[in-house]
C-alpha positions as CSV (number, residue, x, y, z in Angstrom):
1,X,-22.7,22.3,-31.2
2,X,-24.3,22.1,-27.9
3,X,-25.6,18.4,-28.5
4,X,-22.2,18.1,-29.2
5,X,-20.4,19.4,-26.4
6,X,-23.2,17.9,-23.6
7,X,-22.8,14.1,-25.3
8,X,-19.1,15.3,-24.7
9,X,-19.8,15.9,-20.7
10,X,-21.8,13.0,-20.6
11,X,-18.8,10.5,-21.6
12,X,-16.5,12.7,-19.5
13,X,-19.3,11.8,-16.3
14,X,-19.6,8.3,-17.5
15,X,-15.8,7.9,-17.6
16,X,-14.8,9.0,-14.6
17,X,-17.9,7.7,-12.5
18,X,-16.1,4.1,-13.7
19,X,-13.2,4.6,-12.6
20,X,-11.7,2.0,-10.3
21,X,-12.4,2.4,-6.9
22,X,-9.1,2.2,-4.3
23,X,-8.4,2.0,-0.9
24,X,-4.7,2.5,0.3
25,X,-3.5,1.3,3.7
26,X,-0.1,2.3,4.2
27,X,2.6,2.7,7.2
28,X,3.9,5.7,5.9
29,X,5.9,6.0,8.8
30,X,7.9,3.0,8.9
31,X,10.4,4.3,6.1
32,X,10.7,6.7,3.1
33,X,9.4,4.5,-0.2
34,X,5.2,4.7,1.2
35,X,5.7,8.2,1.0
36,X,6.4,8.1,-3.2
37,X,4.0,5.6,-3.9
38,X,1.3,7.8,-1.7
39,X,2.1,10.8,-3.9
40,X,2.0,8.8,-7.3
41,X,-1.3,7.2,-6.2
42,X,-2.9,10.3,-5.3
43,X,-2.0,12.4,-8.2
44,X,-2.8,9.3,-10.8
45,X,-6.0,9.7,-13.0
46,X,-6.1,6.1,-13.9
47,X,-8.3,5.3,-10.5
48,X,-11.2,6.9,-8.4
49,X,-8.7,7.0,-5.0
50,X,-11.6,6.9,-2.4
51,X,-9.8,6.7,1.2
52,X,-6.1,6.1,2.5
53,X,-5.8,4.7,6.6
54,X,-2.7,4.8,8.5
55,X,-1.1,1.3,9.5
56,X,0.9,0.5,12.4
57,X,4.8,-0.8,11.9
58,X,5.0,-2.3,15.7
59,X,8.1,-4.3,16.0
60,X,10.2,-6.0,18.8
61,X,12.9,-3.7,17.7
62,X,11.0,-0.5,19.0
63,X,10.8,-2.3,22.9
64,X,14.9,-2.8,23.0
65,X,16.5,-0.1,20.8
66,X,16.8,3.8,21.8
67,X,16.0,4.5,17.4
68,X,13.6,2.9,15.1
69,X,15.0,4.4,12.0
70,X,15.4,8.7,12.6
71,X,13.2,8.7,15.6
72,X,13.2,7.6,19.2
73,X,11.3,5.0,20.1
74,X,10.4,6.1,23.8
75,X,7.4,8.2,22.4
76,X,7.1,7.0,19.0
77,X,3.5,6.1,18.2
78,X,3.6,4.3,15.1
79,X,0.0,4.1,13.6
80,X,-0.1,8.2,14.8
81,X,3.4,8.6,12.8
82,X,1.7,6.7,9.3
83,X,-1.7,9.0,9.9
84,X,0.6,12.2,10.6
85,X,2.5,11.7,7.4
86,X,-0.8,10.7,5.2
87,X,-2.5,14.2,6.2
88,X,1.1,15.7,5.5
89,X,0.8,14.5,1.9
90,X,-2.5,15.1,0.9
91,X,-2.6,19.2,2.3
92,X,0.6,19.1,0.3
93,X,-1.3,17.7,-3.0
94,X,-4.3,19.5,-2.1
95,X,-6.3,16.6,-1.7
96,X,-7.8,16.8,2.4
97,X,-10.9,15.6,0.7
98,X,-9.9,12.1,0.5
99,X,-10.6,10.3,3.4
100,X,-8.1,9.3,5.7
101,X,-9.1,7.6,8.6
102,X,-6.7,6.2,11.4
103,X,-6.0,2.4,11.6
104,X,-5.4,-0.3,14.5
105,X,-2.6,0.7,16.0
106,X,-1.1,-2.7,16.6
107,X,-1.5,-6.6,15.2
108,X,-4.8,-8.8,15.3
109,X,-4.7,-11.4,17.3
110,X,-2.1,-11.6,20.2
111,X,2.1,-12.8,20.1
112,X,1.4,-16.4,19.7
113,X,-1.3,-16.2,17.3
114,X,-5.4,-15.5,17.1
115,X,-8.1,-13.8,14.6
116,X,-8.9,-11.1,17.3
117,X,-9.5,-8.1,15.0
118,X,-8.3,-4.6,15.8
119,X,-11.3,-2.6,15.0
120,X,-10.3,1.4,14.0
121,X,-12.0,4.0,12.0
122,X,-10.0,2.1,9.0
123,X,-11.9,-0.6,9.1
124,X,-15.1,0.2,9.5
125,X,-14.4,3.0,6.5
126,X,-13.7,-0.1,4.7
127,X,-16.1,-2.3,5.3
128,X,-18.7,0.5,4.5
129,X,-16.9,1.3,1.1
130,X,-16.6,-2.7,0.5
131,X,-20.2,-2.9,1.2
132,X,-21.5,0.3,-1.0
133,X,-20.1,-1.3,-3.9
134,X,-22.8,-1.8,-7.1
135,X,-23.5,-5.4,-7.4
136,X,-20.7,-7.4,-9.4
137,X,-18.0,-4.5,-8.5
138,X,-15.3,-4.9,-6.0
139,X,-13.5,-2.7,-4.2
140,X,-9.7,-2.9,-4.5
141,X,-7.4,-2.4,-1.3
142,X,-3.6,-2.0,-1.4
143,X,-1.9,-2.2,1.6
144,X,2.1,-1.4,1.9
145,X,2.4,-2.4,5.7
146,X,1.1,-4.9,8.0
147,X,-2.5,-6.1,6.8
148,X,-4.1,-5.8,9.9
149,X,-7.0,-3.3,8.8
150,X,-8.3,-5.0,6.1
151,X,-7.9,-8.9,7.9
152,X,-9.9,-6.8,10.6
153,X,-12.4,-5.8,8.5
154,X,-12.5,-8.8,6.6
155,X,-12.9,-10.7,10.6
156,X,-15.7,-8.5,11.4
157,X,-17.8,-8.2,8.1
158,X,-16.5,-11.8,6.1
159,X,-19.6,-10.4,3.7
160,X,-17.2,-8.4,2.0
161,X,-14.9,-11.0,1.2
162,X,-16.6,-11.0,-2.4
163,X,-16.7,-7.4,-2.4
164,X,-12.7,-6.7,-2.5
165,X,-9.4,-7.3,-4.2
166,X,-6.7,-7.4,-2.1
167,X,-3.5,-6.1,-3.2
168,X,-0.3,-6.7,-0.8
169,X,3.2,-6.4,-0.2
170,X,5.1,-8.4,1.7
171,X,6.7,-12.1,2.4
172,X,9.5,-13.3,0.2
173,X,9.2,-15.9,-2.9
174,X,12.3,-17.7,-4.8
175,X,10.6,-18.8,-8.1
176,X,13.3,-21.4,-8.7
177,X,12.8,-22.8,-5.4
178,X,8.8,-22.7,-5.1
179,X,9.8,-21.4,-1.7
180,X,8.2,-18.5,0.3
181,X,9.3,-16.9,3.7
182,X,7.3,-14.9,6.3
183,X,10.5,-13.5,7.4
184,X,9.8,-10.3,6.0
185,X,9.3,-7.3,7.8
186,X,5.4,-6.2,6.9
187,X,5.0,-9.5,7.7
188,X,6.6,-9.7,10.7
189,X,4.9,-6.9,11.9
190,X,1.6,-9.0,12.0
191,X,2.2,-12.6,11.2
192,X,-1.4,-13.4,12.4
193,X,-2.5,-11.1,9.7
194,X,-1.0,-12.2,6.6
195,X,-1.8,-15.6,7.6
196,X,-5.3,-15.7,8.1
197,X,-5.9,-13.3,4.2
198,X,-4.0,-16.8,2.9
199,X,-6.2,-18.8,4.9
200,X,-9.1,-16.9,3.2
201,X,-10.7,-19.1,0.4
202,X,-12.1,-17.3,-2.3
203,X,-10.5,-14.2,-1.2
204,X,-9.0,-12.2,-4.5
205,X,-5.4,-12.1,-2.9
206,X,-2.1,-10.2,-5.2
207,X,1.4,-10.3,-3.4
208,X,4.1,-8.3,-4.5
209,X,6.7,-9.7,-2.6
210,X,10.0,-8.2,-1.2
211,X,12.1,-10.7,-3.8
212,X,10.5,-8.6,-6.7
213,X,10.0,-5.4,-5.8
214,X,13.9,-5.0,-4.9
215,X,14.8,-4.7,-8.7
216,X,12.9,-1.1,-8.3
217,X,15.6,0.9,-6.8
218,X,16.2,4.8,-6.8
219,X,19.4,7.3,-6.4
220,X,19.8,9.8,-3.9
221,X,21.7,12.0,-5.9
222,X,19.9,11.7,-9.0
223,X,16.4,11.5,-7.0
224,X,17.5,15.1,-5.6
225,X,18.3,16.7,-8.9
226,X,14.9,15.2,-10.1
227,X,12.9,16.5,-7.2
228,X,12.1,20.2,-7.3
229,X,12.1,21.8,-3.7
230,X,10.3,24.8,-5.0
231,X,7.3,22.5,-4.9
232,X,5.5,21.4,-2.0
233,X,5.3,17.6,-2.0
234,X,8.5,17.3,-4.0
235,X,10.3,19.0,-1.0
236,X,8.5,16.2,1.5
237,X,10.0,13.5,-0.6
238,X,13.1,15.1,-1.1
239,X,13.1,15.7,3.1
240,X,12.2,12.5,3.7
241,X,15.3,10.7,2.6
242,X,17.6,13.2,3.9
243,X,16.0,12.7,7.5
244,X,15.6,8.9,7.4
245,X,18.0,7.7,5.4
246,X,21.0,10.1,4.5
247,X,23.4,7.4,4.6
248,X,21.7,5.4,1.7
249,X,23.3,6.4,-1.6
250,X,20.4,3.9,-3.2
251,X,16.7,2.9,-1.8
252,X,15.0,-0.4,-2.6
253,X,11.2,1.7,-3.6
254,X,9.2,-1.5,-1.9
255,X,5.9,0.0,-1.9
256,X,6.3,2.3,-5.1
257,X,6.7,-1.6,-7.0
258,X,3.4,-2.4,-5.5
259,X,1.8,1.0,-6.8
260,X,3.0,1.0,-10.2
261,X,2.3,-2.6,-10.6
262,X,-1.1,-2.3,-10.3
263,X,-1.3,1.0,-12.0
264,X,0.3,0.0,-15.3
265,X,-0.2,-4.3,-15.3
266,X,2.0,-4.2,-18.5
267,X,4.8,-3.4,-16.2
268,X,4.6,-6.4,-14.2
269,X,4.5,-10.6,-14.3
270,X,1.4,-12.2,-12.4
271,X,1.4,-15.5,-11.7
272,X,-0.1,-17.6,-9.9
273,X,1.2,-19.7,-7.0
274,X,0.2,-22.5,-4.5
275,X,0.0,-20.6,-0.4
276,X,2.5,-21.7,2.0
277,X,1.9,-25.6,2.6
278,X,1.4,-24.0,6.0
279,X,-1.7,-22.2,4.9
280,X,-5.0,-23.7,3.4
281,X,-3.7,-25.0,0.1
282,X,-5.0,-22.9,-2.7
283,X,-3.7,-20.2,-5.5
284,X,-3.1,-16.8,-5.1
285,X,-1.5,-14.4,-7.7
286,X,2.3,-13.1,-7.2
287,X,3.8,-10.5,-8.8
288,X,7.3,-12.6,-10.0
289,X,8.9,-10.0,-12.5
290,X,8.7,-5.9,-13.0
291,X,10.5,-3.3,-15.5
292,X,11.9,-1.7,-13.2
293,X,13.5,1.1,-15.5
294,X,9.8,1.6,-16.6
295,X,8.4,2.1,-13.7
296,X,10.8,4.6,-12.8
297,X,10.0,6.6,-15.7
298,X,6.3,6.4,-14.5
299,X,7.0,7.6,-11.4
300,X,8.8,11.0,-12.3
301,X,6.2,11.8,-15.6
302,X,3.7,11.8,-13.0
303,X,5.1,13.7,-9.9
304,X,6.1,15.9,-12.4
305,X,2.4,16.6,-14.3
């Protein structure tokens, strides 16, 4: 019976010790959707979430408009907005033990283009994880913003190049055209980032882009019946929409696509496609098709486990 039950604790150790490893980068400030795929992430027990940093969502938008979404944009901070929210959700999940480390608080590089990285306590946090990976084991990073942080780290450490996959959202692809666009907004938001990670030869690069992650759309009214307000992080989502986007009887979930994609790959289409012809010519994997429905189901088993 003991044999039994330590053989028992011993799988249990062995199981969870090889779990994935994750890294999240996220602007959780820039709109409502990071702040359900941060909370499905951090409560799922199909990977070993080691670390989430706070992006930046600058824009030209926040220099000539009094509102950026619900807030004013004469002292909004963006990057300290992301990391504000990230420590928000993880006291609400009780999770404060995951790391969470602020990011570069604006693009590498300057506004007509450059590698200059943006060093933060992001990247370095992932260059050391990238680095303390066992031989033949890669770290995986998803970012839901602009990819500064890990193109920085990438810049100042290109040793980990083999030490990371790189999961990302952004840019726009029409499969019938074999046509991308940069005119997206993560994208936008650093340019000089996303086109340097396609640049990147062997680097293991996923996109879910904007054109396929729009099928995942949510309800407000049925998303508040859903949410329970009794319960802490359920009340932060629920708040969240009613704050920044009240007006929106439906939400496009970008970054929750991204996040459930990876989490269940039988939910999702990878293919993979030539980079821009603007970009060093080589393949990279795109997410083309999801189940949406599915994914939806996904989401509200686990926020409500």
């Amino acid at each position: 019976m003991r044999l039994t039950f330590l053989i028992g604790l011993l799988f249990l150790s062995t199981a969870i010790s090889a779990q994935q490893k994750v890294w999240l980068d996220a602007d959780t400030g820039n709109e409502m959707d990071d702040l359900y795929a941060i909370a499905h992430l951090v409560k799922s027990d199909k990977i070993d979430l080691i670390g989430i940093s706070s992006a930046h969502f600058n824009n030209s938008d926040l220099n000539v408009f009094e509102k950026w979404n619900a807030y004013d944009t004469e002292t909004l901070k963006p990057v300290e907005e992301s990391q504000r929210l990230n420590e928000q959700i993880l006291e609400a999940l009780d999770r404060m033990d995951i790391p969470h480390p602020l990011g570069g608080d604006r693009q590498i590089g300057r506004a007509w283009g450059g590698e200059e990285p943006r060093d933060s306590p992001a990247v370095q946090a992932i260059i050391k994880e990238a680095k303390a990976m066992p031989k033949g084991k890669r770290l995986h990073v998803l970012t839901l913003g602009a990819m500064s942080n890990v193109a920085s780290a990438l810049i100042l450490a290109p040793e980990i190049k083999d030490k990371i996959r790189l999961f990302s959202l952004g840019s726009w692809y029409d499969v019938k055209k074999n046509a991308w666009s940069k005119n997206e907004f993560n994208i936008r938001c650093d340019l000089n980032a996303f086109d340097y990670l396609l640049n990147l030869e062997g680097l293991d690069f996923t996109i879910m882009t904007t054109t396929t992650s729009f099928a995942l759309q949510f309800d407000r009214d049925e998303t508040y019946s859903k949410l329970d307000e009794s319960v802490e992080i359920e009340k932060i989502l629920a708040d969240r929409w009613r704050t920044q986007n009240p007006q929106d009887k439906t939400r496009v979930m970008w970054d929750l696509a991204l996040v459930e994609a990876y989490l269940y790959p039988e939910l999702a289409t990878v293919s993979q496609i030539m980079a821009p012809p603007e970009n060093t010519q080589r393949l990279v994997n795109v997410y083309t098709k999801i189940d949406a429905k599915a994914m939806q189901n996904e989401f509200w088993r686990i926020i409500k486990e």
